[in-house]
N, C-alpha and C positions, 0 to 999 in steps of 0.2 A: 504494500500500500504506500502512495506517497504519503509525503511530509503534510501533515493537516496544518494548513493555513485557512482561519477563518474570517467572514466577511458578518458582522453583526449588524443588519438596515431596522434602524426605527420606522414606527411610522408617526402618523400627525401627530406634533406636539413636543415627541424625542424619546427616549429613554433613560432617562436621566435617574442617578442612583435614589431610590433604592430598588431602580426597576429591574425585573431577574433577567434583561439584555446586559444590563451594568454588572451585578453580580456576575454573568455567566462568560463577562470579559475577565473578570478579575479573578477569576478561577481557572481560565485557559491560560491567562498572562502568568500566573503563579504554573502550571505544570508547565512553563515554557512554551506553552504553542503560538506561535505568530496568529495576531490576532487586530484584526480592523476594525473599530466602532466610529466610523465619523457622523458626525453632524452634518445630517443633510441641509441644504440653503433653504431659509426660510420656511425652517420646519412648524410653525402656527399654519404660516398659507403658504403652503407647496405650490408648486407648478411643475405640470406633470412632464412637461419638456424637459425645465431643470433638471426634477430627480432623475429623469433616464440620463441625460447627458452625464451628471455627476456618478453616478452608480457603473456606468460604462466606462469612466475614464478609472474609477477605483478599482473595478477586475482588472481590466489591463494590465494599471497598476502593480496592483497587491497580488493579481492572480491565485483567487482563493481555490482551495480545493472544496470548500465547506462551506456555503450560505445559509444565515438566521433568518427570518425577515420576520417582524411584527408586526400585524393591523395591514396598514397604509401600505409597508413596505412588500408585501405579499402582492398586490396588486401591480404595485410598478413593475414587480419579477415577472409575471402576466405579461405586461406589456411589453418589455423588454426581452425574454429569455430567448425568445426565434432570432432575435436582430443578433447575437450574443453566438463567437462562434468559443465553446467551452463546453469541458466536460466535467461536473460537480461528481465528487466520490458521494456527496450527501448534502439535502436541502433539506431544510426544516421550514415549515411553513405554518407559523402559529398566529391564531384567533382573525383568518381571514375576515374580511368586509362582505356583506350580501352583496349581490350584481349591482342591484341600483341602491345605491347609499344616496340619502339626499343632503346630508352636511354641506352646507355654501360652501364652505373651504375647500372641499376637494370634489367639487363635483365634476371638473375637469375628467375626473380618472376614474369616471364612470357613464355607461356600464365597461366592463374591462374585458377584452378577449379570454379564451381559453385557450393557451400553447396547446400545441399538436406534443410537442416536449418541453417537457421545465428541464432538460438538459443536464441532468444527474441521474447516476447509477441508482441512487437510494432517495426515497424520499417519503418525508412523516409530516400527516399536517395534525395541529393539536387545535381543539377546539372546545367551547364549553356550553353547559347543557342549559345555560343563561347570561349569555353572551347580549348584550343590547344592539350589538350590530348585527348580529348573522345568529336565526335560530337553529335547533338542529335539524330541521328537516333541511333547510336550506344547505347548512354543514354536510349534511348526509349527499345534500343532490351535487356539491359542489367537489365532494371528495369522490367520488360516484363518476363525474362527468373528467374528474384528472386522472382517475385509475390507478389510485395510490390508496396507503393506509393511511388511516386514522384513529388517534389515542384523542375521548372523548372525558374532558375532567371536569367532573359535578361541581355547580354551583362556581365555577371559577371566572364568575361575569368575563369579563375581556383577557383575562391572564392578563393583568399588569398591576403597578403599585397600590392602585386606587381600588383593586379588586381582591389586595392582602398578597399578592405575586411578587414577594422580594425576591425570595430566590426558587428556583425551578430546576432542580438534582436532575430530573428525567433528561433535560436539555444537554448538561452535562454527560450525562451517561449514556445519552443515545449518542454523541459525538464522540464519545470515548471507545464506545462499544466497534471490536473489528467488523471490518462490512463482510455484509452477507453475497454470494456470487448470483442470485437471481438479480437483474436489473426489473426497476419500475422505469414504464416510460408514460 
């Protein structure tokens, strides 16, 4: 297996500590793994051009073997991951947005295509059974519609700070965990 270099995308707003993208940098950075949490531009009011341009030039970049994305940032991977010539050992794709969100802020970045591929070997989307963005039937139709698994976690409104989500072991452990040789596409 290559060297895991990971790429951690907020979404609206940031990730800011004590959220478990913060946490789950500061726990790859402590085992030594190369590890990228930038601050996307004008994270209250994105623009959905920016974050692909900026997100495109940080693979390049950092050339992650491993992608996080939270909320917002799950979307932009959406829109982005076909234009993206790369191949992720593992994507995590946690508390995606329903198709049509109607938040003024980001309404730009809806509704969002569905990749033909999200462009990794391995891929896990985490979603909660009272999520105020996306319920689970929607969760259900949207993990359904990318052909991938899903770990469904009770009562965890959005997985982030505001919803008790400091830290998230699983995220950690699934990143830690050696990959399995069946590919999802």
């Amino acid at each position: 297996m290559r060297e895991k270099r990971v790429l951690i995308l907020h979404g609206l707003g940031g990730s800011d500590y004590p959220h478990w993208q913060a946490h789950l940098a500061i726990d790859l950075i402590k085992q030594n793994t190369p590890v990228s949490f930038p601050a996307l531009p004008n994270r209250d009011k994105p623009k959905l051009k920016e974050w692909k341009e900026f997100i495109k030039k940080e693979i390049e970049h950092f050339k992650p073997t491993i992608v996080v994305c939270h909320s917002l940032a799950n979307i932009v991977w959406f829109h982005i991951c076909e234009e993206l010539d790369i191949k992720l050992d593992k994507l995590m794709l946690v508390a995606p947005v329903r198709m049509n969100c109607d938040i003024k802020e980001i309404k730009e970045f809806f509704p969002y295509p569905l990749p033909k591929s999200l462009k990794s070997k391995e891929v896990i989307m985490a979603s909660s059974t009272n999520d105020p963005y996306i319920n689970v039937e929607e969760a259900i139709r949207l993990q359904s519609k990318l052909g991938i698994g899903m770990k469904l976690l009770e009562e965890a409104g959005h997985i982030n700070a505001a919803s008790g989500y400091g830290k998230l072991d699983c995220a950690l452990d699934w990143i830690n965990q050696e990959q399995e040789c069946e590919e999802n596409h």
